[in-house]
N, C-alpha and C positions, 0 to 999 in steps of 0.2 A: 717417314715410313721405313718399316723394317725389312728388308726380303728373307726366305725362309733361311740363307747362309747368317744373317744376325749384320748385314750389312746395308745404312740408311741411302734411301735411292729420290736420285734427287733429278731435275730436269732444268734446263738449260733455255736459259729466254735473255734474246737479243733486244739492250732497252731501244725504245723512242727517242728521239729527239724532245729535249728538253726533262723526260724522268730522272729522278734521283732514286737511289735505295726508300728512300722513307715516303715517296708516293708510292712508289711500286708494292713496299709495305701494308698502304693501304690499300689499296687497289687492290690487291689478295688476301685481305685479312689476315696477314702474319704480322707475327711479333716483330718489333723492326729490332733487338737484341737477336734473334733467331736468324734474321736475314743479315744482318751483319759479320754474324758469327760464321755463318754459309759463304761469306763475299769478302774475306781478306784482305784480295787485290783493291778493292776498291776503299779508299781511303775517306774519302771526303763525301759525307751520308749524305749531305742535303744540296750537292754539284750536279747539274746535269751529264748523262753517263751515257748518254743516246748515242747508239753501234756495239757499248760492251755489251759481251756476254756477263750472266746475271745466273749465278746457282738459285734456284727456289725446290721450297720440299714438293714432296712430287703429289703432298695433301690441300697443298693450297686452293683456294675457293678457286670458277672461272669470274673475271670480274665481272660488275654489273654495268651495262650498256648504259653510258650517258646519254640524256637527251636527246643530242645530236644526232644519238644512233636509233632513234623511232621513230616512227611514222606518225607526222604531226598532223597529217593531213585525214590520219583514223578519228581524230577527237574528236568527239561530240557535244555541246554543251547541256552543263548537268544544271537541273533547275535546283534555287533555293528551294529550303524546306520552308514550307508552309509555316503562320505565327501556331501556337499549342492552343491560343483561345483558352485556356485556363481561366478560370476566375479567381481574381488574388482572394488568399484567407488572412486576414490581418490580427487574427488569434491564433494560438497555437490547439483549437478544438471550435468547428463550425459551433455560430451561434446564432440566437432566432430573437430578432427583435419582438418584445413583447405586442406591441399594437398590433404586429403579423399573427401572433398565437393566440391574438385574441378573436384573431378570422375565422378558427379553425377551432371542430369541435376533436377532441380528443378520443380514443377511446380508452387510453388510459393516461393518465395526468399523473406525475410520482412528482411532492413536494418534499425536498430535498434529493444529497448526492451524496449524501454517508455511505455506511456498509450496507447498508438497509437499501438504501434508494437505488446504489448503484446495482447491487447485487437484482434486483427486478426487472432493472433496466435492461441487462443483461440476458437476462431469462427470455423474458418479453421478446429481448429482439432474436435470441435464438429460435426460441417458439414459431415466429411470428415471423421468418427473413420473409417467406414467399408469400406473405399477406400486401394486402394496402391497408392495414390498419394503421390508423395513427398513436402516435407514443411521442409526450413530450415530459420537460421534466421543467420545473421551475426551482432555482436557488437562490436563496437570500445573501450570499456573501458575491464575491468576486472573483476574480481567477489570481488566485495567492498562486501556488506552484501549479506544474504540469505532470509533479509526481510525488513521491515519497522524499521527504527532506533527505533523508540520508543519500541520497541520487542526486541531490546538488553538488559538484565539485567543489565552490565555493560556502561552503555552510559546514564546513566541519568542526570539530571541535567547538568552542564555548560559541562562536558564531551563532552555529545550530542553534543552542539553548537561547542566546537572545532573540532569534528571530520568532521561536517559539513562544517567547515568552510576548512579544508583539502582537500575534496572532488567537494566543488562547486566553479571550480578553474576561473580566469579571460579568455575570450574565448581567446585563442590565434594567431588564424589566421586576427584579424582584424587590418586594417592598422593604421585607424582614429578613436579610441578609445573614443575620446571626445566626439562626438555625441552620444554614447549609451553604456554611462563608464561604469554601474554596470551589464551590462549582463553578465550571471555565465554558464558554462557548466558542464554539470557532464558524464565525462566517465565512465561508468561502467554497468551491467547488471541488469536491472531495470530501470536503467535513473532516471532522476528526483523522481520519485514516491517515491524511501528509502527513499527521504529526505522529502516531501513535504507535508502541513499543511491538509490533509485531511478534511479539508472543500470543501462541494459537492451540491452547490448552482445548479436547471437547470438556464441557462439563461431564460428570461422572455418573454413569448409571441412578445412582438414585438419587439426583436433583432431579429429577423426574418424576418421582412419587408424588408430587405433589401439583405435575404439568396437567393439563389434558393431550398431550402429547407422548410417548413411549421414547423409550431409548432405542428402543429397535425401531420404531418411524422415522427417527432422526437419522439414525446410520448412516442409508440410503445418500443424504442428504450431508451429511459429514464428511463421504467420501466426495460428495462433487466440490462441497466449499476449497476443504483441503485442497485438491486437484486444481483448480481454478484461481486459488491463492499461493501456491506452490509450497504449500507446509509440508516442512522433513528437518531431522535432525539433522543432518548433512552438515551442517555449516563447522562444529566443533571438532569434525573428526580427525583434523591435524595436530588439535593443540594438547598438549602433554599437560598443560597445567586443569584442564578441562579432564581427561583421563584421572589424574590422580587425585582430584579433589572426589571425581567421582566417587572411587575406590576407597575411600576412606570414607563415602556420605555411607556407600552400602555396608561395609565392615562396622560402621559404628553406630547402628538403631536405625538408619536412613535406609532400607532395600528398596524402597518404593521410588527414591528418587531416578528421576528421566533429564536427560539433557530438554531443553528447551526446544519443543518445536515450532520455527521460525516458520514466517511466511517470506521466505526469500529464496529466489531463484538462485540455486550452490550448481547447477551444469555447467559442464566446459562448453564452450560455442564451438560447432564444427558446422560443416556442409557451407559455410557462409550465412547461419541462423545465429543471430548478437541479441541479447536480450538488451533491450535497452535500457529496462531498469529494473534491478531484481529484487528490488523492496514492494510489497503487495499495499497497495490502494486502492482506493475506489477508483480512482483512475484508471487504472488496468479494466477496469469492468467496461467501464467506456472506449477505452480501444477496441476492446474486444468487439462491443455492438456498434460500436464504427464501420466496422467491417463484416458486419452482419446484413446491416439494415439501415435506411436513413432514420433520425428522430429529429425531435427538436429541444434543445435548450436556450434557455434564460437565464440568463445570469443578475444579482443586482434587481431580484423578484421577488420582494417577501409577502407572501400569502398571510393575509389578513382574516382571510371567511371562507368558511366549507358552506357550500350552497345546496340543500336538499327539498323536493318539494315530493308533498307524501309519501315522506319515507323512502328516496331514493335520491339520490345523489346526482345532481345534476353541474355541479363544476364550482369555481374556486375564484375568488377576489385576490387578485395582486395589487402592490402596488410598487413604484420604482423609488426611488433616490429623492425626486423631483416630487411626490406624494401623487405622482398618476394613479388614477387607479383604471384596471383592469380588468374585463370580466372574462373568465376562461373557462367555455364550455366542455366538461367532460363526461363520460360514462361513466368511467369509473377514476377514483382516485385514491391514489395511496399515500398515507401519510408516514414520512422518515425523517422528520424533522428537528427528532431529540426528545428525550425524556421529558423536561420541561416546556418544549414547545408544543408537542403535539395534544396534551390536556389543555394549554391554554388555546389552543385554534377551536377546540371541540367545546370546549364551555361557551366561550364570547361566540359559536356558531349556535348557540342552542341545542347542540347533539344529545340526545337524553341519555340517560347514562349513570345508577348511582355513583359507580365504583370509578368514574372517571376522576383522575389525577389521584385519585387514594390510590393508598399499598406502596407508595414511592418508599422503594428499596437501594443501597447502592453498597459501597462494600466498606468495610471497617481499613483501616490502612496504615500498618505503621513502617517504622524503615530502620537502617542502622547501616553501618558501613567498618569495617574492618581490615586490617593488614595480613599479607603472609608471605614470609620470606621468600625472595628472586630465586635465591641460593635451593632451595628445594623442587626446583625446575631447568628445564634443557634452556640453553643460553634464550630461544628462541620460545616462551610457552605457551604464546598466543591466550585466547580471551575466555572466560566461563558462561554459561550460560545453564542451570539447572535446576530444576525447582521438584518440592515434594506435591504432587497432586490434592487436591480437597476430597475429601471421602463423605460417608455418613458420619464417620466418628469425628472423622478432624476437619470442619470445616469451614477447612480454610488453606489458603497455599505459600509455602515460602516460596522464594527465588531467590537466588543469588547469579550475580552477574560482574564482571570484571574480567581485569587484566593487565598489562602494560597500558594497551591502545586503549581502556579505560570502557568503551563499548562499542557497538558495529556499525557506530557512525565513523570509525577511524579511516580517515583518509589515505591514500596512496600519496597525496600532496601533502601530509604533514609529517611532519620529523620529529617523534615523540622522544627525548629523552631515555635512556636505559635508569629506572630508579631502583632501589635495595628492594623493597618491598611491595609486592603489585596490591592496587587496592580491590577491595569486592564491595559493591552495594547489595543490602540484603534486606529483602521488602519480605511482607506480609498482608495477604490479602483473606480479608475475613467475611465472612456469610451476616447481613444484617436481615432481621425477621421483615417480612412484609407485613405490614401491620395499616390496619384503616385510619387510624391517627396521625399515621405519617402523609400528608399529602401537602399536593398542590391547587389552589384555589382564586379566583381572579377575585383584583383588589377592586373596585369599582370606583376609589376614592382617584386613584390615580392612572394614565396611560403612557403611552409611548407616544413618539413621533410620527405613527401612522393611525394612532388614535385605540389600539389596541389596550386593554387595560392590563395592568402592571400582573407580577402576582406574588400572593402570600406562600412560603413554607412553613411547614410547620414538620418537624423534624424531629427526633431524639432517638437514644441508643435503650432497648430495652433491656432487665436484668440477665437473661440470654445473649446480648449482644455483646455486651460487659462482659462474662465470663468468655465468649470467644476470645472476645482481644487480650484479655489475660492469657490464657491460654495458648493462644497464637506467639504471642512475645516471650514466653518460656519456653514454647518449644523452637523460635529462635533463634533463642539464646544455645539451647544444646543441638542445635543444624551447625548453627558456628565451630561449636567448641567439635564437634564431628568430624568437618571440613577440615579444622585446623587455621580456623581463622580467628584472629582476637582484636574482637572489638574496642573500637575507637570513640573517645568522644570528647569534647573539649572538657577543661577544668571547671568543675562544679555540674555539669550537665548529664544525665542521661545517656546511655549507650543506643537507649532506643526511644523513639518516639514517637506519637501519634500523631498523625495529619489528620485538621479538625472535617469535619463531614463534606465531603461535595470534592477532597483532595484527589481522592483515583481516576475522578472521573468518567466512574465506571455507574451511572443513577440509574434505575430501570423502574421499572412496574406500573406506570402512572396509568399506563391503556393495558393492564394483562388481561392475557389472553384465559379463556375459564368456560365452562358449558354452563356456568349459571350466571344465567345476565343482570343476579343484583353483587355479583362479589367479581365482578368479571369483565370488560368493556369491549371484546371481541372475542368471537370463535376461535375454534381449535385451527382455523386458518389462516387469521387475522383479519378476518371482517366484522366491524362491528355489529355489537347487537341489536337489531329493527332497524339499519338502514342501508338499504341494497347498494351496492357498489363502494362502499368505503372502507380500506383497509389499513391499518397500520402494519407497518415493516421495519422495525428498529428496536431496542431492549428497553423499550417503553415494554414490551410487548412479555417480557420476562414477568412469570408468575415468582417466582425467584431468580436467587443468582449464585446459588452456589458459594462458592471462593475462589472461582476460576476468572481470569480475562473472560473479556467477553464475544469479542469480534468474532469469532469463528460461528461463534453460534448466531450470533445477529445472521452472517451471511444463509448460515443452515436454513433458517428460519425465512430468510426473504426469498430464498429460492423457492423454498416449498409452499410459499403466499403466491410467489409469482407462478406455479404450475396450475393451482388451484384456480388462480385466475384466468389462464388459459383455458382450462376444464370448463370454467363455465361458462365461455366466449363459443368453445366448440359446444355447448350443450343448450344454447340460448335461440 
């Protein structure tokens, strides 16, 4: 301590018997360098010094009273804490054994956990916390992950793509493979979403001319998907390589190009709020009505029969692994099951319906990949992500994506190499007509393992759909050459190429939605037509598709099913 003359004032203590400098040290929280420095005379730090005097600063703690020095005879004894009685969850998401759900009538029954499913699920239990209604969900696959692949710490890099490639198996049930070779299913809880590219484009004003639904209906409903899947460009706005490809998309015929709006949570974490995973799944849907409401799920339940008796819907046939089957009574039920499943549950139920599984749309798709110099960016350029929107005139969407870390799967755990030249992938997604000829249809010659019959596509590109992809892969070809990117492609091959039908994995239209129920197989809400309580909720459901991703709009789309359904729960 200092006194106001600029002279340090110190105090004066007589040691104990048996203290050294360096107990005494501790005993008053001082630095035992400080208390040395102060005690000259005494030589020998860790000798007993008991009778000398002992300089200390005059800031030193008082010490803290040892045991010795308390009243033992105060203590009280303190009871253990009670056991928590918890009941162990031995998943990582409560589950409901099926023979339990089969005790219990539903009122709302949602088959499948895609964007569709979850997104109802969600709704329902928002709508619905302060109810006793019941809400369960049945799923045909099993518990693969707990979230978005890219939220594995271990799955980065080529990992990821094998495990994906594990999961997003050949569909199996179809007879005629050739008409729509590369369509992929994924069993499992979440659907698609674990695996899928989180680009979250709305579709564009007039893909809607041909909806029974408005763009300005949608809105409403774009702002909550967006919200609730945390779509924002956020994610690019450090990287300089991102910046100036921009700058030259716009300068060179490209003004309409937008960074990529990502469904991933880019906030810094404060107050002690961590997101724990900020890749947007269906899973996220389910946290959320976790903590909303109880439900119940099944997992390892494939729904074999929609069950309606005059015209009303009275609940749903599963079955497990083990070929049990299951009856599950509900009020009402939603079907998210997938483009090709939800026509076959409805045919093999008897659902009448011309237009069911006709109109199967999906999107044309070809891809390319190209070089551009390191040296034209800051040592650091980080990743691209930007594509030109589908319109009326042009429809259909580029994107381009790249960088060193290759895409936004790149790990903090991996150690990417510095290369000369960073790569870009440069996809094109194109608008195919919905057309009655395109469909799906059960093969009666053949079944599955639960006795379901197999089924037939029948597929092709019309002379419309042809000139898209033409057109789509010229214009490309000058995105690229805009960017400043020059494509790549092995000796003798193609710069660019087509992925045969079923590749995007983007199918839709099999149950679209339409006000006239011979071109049409659900209302402008998703309920089907003449049979009360059934709806579909997933891009089965798309009268078109634009040339945009899709996901954003599926979730639009189930949210505003799932309001409707509440509407008429309050109006019944």
């Amino acid at each position: 301590m200092i006194n106001q003359k600029g002279v340090k004032t110190l105090r004066i203590y007589v040691a104990q018997s048996g203290e050294t400098l360096l107990t005494l040290a501790k005993k008053y929280n001082i630095e035992p360098t400080e208390l040395i420095t102060l005690n000259p005379h005494i030589a020998i730090t860790d000798s007993s010094i008991g009778g000398q005097s002992v300089y200390l600063p005059s800031h030193s703690a008082t010490p803290t009273p040892s045991l010795s020095d308390t009243d033992m005879d105060a203590y009280q004894e303190i009871p253990y804490c009670p056991p928590s009685g918890l009941q162990p969850l031995h998943e990582w998401i409560p589950l409901t054994p099926l023979d339990q759900m089969a005790q219990t009538e539903y009122d709302v029954l949602i088959v499948g956990s895609g964007a569709g499913g979850g997104a109802v699920l969600w709704r329902l239990c928002e709508k619905w916390k302060d109810s006793g209604l019941k809400i369960g969900v049945v799923e045909a696959g099993g518990l693969v992950l707990p979230s978005h692949v890219n939220g594995i710490p271990t799955l980065g890099s080529i990992r990821k793509e094998r495990y994906i490639a594990g999961h997003k198996l050949p569909y199996p049930a179809i007879e005629n493979p050739v008409a729509f070779p590369m369509v992929k299913q994924v069993l499992a809880l979440g659907g698609k979403t674990i695996f899928w590219g989180l680009v979250s484009p709305r579709f564009p004003p007039s893909a809607f001319a041909f909806w029974p639904v408005s763009y300005e209906e949608m809105n409403p409903y774009y702002n909550l998907a967006e919200q609730m899947m945390e779509v924002s460009s956020d994610f690019y706005d450090d990287s300089t390589a991102q910046q100036l490809l921009f700058k030259r998309l716009q300068e060179n015929g490209f003004p309409n190009v937008i960074p990529y709006p990502y469904a991933v949570y880019t906030k810094s974490s404060k107050y002690g709020k961590v997101f724990s995973n900020p890749f947007f799944s269906s899973m996220t849907f389910f946290a959320y009505a976790l903590n909303l409401r109880s439900f119940d799920v099944a997992i390892n339940a494939r729904c074999v029969r929609i069950h309606a008796d005059k015209n009303i819907v009275t609940g749903v046939t599963v079955m497990d692994p083990a070929l049990r089957a299951y009856h599950i009574k509900a009020k009402k039920v939603v079907l998210a099951a997938s483009t090709l499943e939800n026509p076959r549950l409805l045919l093999y139920s008897g659902i009448p319906g011309r237009a069911i599984g006709h109109y199967l749309t999906d999107h044309s798709f070809i891809v390319a990949a190209g070089k551009v110099s390191r040296k034209e960016f800051t040592e650091i350029p980080g990743i691209v992500g930007l594509l030109t929107p589908a319109s009326e005139r042009e429809p259909f969407q580029i994107q381009m994506s790249g960088g060193n870390a290759g895409t936004i799967s790149y790990q903090q755990y991996e150690n990417i190499p510095v290369q000369e030249d960073l790569t870009m992938s440069i996809l094109g997604f194109g608008e195919v007509e919905p057309r009655y000829e395109n469909k799906v249809v059960l093969d009666p010659a053949r079944e599955d393992r639960y006795g379901v019959p197999f089924i037939k596509i029948d597929f092709s590109y019309s002379e419309r759909d042809l000139a898209v992809i033409s057109r789509m892969a010229a214009t490309l070809k000058r995105f690229a050459a805009a960017a400043g990117v020059a494509l790549q492609s092995e000796p003798g091959k193609s710069k660019i190429c087509a992925v045969r039908p079923g590749g995007s994995i983007h199918e839709a239209g099999t149950c679209r939605m339409g006000n006239d129920p011979s071109t049409s197989v659900t209302n402008r809400f998703g309920q089907v037509h003449g049979i009360s309580g059934l709806y579909v909720a997933d891009n089965s459901i798309f009268p078109t598709v634009s040339g945009t991703n899709p996901v954003l709009t599926i979730v639009a789309l189930a949210i505003r099913t799932a309001d409707y359904i509440a509407w008429q729960q309050n109006n019944e």
